[in-house]
N, C-alpha and C positions, 0 to 999 in steps of 0.2 A: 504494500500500500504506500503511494508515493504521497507525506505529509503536506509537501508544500502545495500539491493538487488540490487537498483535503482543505487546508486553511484557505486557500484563496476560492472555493467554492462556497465554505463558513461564510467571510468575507463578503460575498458576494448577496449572499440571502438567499443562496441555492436549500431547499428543506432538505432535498433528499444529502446533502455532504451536511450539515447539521446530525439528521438522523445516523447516519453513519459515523461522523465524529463520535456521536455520543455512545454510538456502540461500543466503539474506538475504550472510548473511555473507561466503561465498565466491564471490558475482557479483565481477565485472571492472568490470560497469558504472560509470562516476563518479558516476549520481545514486542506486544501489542503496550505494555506499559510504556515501556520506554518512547514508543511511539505517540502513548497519550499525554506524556510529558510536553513532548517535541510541542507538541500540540497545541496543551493549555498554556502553555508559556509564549507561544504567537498570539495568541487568542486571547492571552492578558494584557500584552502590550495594543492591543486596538481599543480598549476599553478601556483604558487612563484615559482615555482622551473624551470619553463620555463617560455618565454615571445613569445605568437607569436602576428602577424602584425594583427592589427585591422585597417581596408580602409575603410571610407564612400567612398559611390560613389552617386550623386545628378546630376540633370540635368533636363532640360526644355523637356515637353511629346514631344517623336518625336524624340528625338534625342538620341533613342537605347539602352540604359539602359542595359537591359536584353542580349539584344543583344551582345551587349561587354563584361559582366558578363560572357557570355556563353561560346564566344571565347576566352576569357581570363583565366577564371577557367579551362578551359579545355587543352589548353597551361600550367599552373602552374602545372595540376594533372599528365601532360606529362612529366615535370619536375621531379617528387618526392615529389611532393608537396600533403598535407591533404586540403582541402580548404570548409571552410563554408562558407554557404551565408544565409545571414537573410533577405528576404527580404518582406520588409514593405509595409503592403496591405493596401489600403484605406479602410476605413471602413465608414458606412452610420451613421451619428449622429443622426439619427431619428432611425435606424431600429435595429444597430450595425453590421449589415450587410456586406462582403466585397467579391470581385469578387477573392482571394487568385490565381490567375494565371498564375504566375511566373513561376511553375514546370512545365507547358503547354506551357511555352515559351522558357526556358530551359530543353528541352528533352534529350538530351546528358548529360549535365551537372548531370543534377538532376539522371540518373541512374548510372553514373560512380562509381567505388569503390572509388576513396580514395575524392568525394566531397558528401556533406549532402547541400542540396538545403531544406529551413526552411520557406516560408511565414506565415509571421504572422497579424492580423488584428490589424491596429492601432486602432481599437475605436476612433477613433476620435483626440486622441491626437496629443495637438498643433507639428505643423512638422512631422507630419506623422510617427513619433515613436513611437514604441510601449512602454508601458510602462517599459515592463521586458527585454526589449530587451539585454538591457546590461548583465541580470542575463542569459538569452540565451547563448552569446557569449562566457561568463564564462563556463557554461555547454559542451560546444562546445569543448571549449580548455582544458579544465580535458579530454576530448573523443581522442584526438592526433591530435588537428586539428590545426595549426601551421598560417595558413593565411586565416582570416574572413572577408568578405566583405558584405559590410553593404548596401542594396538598398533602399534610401529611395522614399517615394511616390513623390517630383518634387520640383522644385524651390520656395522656402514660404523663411521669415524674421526668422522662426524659427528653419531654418536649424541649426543655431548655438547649438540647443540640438543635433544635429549629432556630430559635430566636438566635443563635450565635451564627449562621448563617444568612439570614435575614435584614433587614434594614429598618421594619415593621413587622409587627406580632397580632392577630387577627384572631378573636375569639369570639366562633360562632354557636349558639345557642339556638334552643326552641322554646317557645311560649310554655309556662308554666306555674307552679306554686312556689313560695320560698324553698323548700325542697329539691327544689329544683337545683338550687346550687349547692346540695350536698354530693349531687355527681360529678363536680370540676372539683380538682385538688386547689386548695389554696396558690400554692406555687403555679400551679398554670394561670390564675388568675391574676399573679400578680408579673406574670409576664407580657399579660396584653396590653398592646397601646392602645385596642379600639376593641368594643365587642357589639356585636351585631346579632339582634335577635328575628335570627329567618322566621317564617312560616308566618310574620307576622299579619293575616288577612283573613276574613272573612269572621269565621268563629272562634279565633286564636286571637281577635284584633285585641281585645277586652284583656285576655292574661299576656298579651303582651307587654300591652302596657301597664301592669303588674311588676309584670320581670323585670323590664327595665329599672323600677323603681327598685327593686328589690337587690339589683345590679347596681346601681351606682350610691347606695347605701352603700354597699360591700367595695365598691373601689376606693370612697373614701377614708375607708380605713384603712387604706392599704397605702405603702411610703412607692409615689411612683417612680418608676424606672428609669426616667430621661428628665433631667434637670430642666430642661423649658417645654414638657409636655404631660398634660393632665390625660389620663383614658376618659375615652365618649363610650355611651354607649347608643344603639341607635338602634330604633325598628325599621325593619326590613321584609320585604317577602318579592324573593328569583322569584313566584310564580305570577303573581303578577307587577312587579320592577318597582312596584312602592318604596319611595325611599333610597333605593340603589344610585341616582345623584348624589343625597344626602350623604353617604358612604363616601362616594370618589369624591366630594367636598372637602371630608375630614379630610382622607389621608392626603389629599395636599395640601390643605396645611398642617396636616404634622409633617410635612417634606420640606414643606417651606420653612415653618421653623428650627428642623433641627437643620438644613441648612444656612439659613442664617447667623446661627448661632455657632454655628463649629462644629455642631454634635455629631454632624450625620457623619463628617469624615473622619473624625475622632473614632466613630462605631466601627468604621469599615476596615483602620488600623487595627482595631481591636481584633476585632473577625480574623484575621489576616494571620495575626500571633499566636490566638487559639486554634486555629486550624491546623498550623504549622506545626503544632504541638500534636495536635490530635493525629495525625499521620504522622510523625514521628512513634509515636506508640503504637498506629494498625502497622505500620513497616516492621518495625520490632517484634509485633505479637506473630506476622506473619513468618519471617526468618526463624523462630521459637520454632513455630510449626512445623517448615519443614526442613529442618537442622534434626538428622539422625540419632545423631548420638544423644541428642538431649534429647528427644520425644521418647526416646526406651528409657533414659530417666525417667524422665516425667514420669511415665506408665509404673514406673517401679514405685516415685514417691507416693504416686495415688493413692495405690491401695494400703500403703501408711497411715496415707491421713481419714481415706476412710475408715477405717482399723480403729482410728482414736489414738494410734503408738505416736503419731506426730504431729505437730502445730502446723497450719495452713501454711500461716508467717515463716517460719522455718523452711518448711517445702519450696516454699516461690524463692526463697532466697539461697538454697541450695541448688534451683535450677537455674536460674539466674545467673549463679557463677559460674555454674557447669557449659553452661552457652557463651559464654564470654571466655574461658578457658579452650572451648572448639576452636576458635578462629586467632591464634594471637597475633598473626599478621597477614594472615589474607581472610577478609571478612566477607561473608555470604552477597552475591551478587543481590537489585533489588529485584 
């Protein structure tokens, strides 16, 4: 596969070298990585040069996701707007397996010209994100795609890997009793900068506007997470677009202001550090894996620790050396 063919079709707003990039990206292969390197690293230098909006969007199953996605992407593409959507498929941790059927539930969306509808299989990983997803995003935005929205698989402790690639944190809801937010963890909710209660129309109108109230009691007690930005919340309902203006109001100004003010690039450093870290350790965890002599440790200490003869603590730090003793001057290719 010749990369610089690859990048200048990216470049170009070609879909199909987009979709291929991104395959590019999430191969296992060692000589398909390198090549996704090559890649994301062209595909990051066109993209200094613009910033577009990067939106998680999270929510409890049932309350519309895709749905909103659909009717909103396709509102922004009405606009002028380029609009990706990444979204994060469950995948089976026994089989790797994943039901990918998001372009089957955005059918609009996914064939319009100016949006690229992308599901991808988490394998597993913690919060339902993909691993590359970020390198995705990048690819996406080298292609002219100005506003990404990010779906991820549902309400987990580990949402907080959404928001550290993100730019904006989008917490959606459905009409209901105080109750209601005993289904959101705390911590998710104080990740959101905006929460949006879909389904809000017809016989829902009434507990919607319930919720909300019952919402932003509960946001102001909570210390917000962007120094010059307060969380909205706002009814809404994809089926019939009530309010979906209302939506892309806020988040531009919460764009504009943290803008303004420094935040947003301040954020996007931040992102940058913690990612670098974070694959710093899937690199790590993965050379663990298939480094020989230390996976027949491993296998040895295991049944130690489950035996109860040895401390977890112990075990990871006996393997740890043991893998750093394999290589003392030629170290595992990536």
């Amino acid at each position: 596969m010749c990369v610089q063919k690859l990048f200048e079709g990216i470049k170009e707003g070609n879909r199909g070298s987009l979709s291929r990039g991104i395959t590019l990206v999430e191969s296992t292969r060692s000589d398909h990585r390198e090549q996704a390197r090559e890649l994301v690293a062209a595909c990051a230098r066109v993209t200094q040069r613009t910033r577009a909006m990067r939106i998680g969007l999270t929510g409890t199953p049932g309350v519309g996701k895709s749905t909103f996605i659909e009717a909103f992407g396709m509102m922004l593409v009405n606009k002028g707007h380029r609009v990706s959507v990444m979204a994060v498929d469950p995948s089976s941790k026994r089989s790797g397996g994943s039901v990918l059927g998001d372009k089957t539930r955005m059918q609009e969306l996914s064939v319009a010209d100016g949006a690229y509808v992308r599901p991808s299989p988490s394998r597993g990983t913690l919060g339902g994100v993909a691993r590359n997803t970020l390198d995705s995003i990048i690819l996406a935005e080298a292609s002219g795609y100005d506003i990404c929205l990010v779906e991820t698989v549902g309400v987990g402790q580990s949402e907080t890997m959404v928001s550290e690639m993100v730019d904006m944190f989008i917490l959606l809801m459905q009409p209901g009793s105080g109750d209601e937010l005993q289904g959101v963890k705390r911590g998710i909710m104080e990740l959101a900068d905006l929460v949006v209660i879909n389904k809000a129309d017809g016989a829902l109108a009434s507990a919607a506007r319930q919720t909300r109230t019952y919402i932003m009691n509960a946001l102001h007690l909570m210390i917000p997470r962007k120094a010059t930005w307060t969380p909205k919340a706002i009814r809404a309902s994809a089926v019939t677009g009530h309010n979906l203006d209302r939506v892309w109001d806020s988040i531009q100004r919460y764009f504009k202001v943290l803008d303004e003010s420094g935040e947003w690039s301040a954020l996007r450093r931040e992102q940058q550090k913690k990612w670098m870290w974070r694959e710093v350790t899937n690199l790590l965890l993965n050379w663990l894996e298939k480094n020989p002599e230390t996976k027949e440790y491993s296998n040895m200490l295991e049944a130690e620790v489950a035996s109860g003869r040895l401390p977890p603590a112990v075990a990871a730090e006996q393997i740890v050396t043991s893998f750093l003793n394999s290589f003392p001057s030629h170290p595992p290719r990536l």
